[in-house]
N, C-alpha and C positions, 0 to 999 in steps of 0.2 A: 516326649521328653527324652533326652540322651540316658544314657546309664550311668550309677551313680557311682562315683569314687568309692564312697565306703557306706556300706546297708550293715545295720546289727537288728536283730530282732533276739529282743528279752535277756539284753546282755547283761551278766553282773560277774562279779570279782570277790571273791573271801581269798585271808588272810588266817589260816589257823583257827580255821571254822568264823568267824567272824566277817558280817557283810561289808563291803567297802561299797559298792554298786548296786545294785535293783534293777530289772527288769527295763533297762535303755533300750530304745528303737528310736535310731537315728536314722538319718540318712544326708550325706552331703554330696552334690552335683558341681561340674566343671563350673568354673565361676561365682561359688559360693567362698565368700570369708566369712569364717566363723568364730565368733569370740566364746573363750569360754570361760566362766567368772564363776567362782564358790571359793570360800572361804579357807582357811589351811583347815588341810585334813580331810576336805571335802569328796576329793577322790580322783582329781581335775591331773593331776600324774599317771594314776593308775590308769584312766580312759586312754589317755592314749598312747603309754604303752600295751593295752589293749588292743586298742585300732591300727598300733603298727606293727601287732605279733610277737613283741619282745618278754609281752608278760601275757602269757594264754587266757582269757576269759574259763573264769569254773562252770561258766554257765548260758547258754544262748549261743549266737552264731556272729561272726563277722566276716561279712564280705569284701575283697578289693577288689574294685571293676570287676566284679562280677565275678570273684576266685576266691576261697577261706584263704585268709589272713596268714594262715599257718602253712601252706602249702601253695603259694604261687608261684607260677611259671616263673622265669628269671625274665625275660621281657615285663610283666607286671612290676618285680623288684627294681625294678629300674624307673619304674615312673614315682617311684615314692621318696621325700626326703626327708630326713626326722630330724631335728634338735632336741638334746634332751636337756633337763634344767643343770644337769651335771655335765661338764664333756668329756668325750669319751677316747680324747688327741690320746696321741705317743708322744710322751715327753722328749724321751731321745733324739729326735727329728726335728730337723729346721721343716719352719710350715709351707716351703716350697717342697721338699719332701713328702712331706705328709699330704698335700693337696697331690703331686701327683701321681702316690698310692690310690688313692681314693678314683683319681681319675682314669688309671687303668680299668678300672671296674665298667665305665661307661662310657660309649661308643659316639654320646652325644654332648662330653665334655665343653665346655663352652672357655676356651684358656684366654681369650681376649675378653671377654666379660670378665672372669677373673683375676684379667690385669689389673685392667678397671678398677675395679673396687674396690682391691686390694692399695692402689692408691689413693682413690677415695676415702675411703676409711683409715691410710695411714698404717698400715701395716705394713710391718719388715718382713717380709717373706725368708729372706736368709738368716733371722735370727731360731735358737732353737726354745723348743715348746716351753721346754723349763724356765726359761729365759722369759717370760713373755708373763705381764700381768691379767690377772683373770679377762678383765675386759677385753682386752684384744685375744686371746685363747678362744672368747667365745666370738669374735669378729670372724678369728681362724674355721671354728665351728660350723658357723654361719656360710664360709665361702664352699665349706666342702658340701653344704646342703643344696648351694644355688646352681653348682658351678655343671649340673648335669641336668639341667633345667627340669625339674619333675613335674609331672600332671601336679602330684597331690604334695602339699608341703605342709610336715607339722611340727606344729614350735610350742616347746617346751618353756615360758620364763625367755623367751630370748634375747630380750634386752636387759632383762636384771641387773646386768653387771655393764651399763653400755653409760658413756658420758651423755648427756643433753643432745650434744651435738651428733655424735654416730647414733644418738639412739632414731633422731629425725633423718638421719640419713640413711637409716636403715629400713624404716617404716616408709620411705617413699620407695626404696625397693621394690618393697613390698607392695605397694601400689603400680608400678611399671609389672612386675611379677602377673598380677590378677589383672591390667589393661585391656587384655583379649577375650578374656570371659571364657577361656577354653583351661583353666588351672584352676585346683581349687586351695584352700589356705586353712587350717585350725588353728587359731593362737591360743596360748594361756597365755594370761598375763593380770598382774596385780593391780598395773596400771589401769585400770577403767578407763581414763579417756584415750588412749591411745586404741582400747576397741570400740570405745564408740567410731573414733576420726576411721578407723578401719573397715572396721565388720558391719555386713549386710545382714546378718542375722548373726542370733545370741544364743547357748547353752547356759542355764543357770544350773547348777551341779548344787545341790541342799537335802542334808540326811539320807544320803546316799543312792537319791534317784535326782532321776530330770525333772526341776521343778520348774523351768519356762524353755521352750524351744521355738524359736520365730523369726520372725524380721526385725530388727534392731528400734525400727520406725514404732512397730506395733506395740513393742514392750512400752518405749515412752509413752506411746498415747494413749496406754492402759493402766500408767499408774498416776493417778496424780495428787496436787494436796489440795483440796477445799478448806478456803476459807468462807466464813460468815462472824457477821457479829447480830448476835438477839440475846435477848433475858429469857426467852424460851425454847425451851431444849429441842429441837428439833426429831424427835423421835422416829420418825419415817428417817432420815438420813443418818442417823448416830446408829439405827437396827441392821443398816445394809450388810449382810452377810460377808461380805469384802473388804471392810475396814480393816488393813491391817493397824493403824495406830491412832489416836485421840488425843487433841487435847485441848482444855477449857480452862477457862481464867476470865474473869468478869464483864460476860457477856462476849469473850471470844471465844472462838472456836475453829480447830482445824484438825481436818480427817486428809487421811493418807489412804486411798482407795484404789483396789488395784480390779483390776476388769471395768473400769469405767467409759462408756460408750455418752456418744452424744446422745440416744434417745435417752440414758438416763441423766444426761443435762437436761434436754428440754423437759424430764419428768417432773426434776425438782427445781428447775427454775423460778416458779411463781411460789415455794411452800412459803407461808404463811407470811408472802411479802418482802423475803429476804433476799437479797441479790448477793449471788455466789461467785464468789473469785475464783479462778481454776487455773492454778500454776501449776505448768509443766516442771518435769524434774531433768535432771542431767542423769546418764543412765549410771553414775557414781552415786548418786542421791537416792535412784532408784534401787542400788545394791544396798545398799547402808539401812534403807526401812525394809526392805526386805528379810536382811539379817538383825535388826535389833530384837 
């Protein structure tokens, strides 16, 4: 297996003595997009200014390509590109200006891709920053993160402020981006279906640790909602230690169960003659009984 973009073992984060993170061990390799989904507050800010050095971890280690976070070669800085949920332009500056500051910095500037998209997305390059409503600021944002093609790309909320339309033009980007399987991609974002349509595997970020790390695939097929109808309570299936939620009304019944595998289909398929309906969730469905 190649080496991975970013390793942390037993990472966490306080706040004026106070935990924001727990004991993370992640690990993301080239070709991995990674959604990452919790709740405000959850700490899904603070991870990856983490994992891009900006905000030190109080605790545990983070690696890039194989270097601490805090200390890498300037060849590594160069493979990395960050958006953060706020941006972080020079108002003074028209965004042709501004992009190419940023492009001095690196050797593998890519200025005809940045033409590109810059038309694509409808940006005025010669207007200045101050000038320029949030949305397109962060379009601005966006080109100084693409325009040096990094290994590793982490995105803050980066569409938050993006119309319908740039937001699907961005998100295929983002698909041309990861095409090669040789870059890897961390999203946050509110949007749930825009990580599903994305990401190949999921970070669930809840009470301050990792409470699901996997393949996007695995998470749906491990939570889903059983329905049945009978006038007796099903007791083997109502006891299963995994139920996260229940609910009954005469002679219905539907559980929300998470780690469920087909042998525990075929377990309970024949109980007491009831035939069990088993609807898959959308993985916005899947966040939402997660967090109720």
């Amino acid at each position: 297996m190649s080496e991975p973009c970013i390793r942390t073992r037993n990472l966490g984060k306080s706040f004026g003595g106070k935990a924001v993170l727990e004991g993370l061990n992640l690990e993301v390799y080239p070709g991995d997009v990674v959604g990452l989904i919790g709740l405000n507050g959850a700490g899904k800010t603070t991870l990856l200014e983490a994992l891009s050095g900006f905000s030190p971890a109080t605790q545990g280690e983070v690696t890039v390509f194989g270097h601490p976070v805090l200390s890498p070669p300037e060849a590594v800085k160069r493979r990395i590109g960050y958006v953060p949920q706020t941006d972080e332009l020079i108002p003074s500056l028209k965004a042709i200006d501004y992009l190419e500051v940023i492009a001095s910095f690196y050797p593998k500037w890519d200025r005809e891709k940045i033409d590109a998209l810059a038309r694509s997305w409808q940006i005025d390059l010669s207007a200045r920053i101050r000038s320029m409503s949030v949305g397109q600021r962060q379009k601005v944002s966006l080109l100084g993160a693409l325009g040096h093609q990094p290994d590793l790309l982490l995105l803050d909320e980066p569409v938050a402020s993006l119309d319908p339309l740039a937001r699907r033009q961005f998100l295929q980007e983002l698909v041309d981006v990861t095409a090669s399987g040789e870059r890897a991609v961390i999203l946050s974002s509110h949007i749930v279906s825009d990580i599903e349509r994305l990401a190949n595997r999921i970070w669930v970020l809840k009470d301050r640790r990792l409470y699901w790390s996997g393949e996007c695939d695995s998470l749906k097929d491990s939570v889903v909602r059983i329905h049945y109808r009978s006038r007796e309570r099903l007791t083997t299936l109502m006891d299963l230690p995994n139920v996260l939620h229940r609910h009954e009304e005469d002679g219905y019944t539907a559980l929300v169960v998470q780690d469920w595998s087909e042998s525990l289909h075929r377990q309970f398929r024949g109980i007491a003659g009831v035939a069990l309906e088993i609807e898959t969730l959308s993985l916005e469905e899947i966040f939402l009984e997660l967090h109720r």
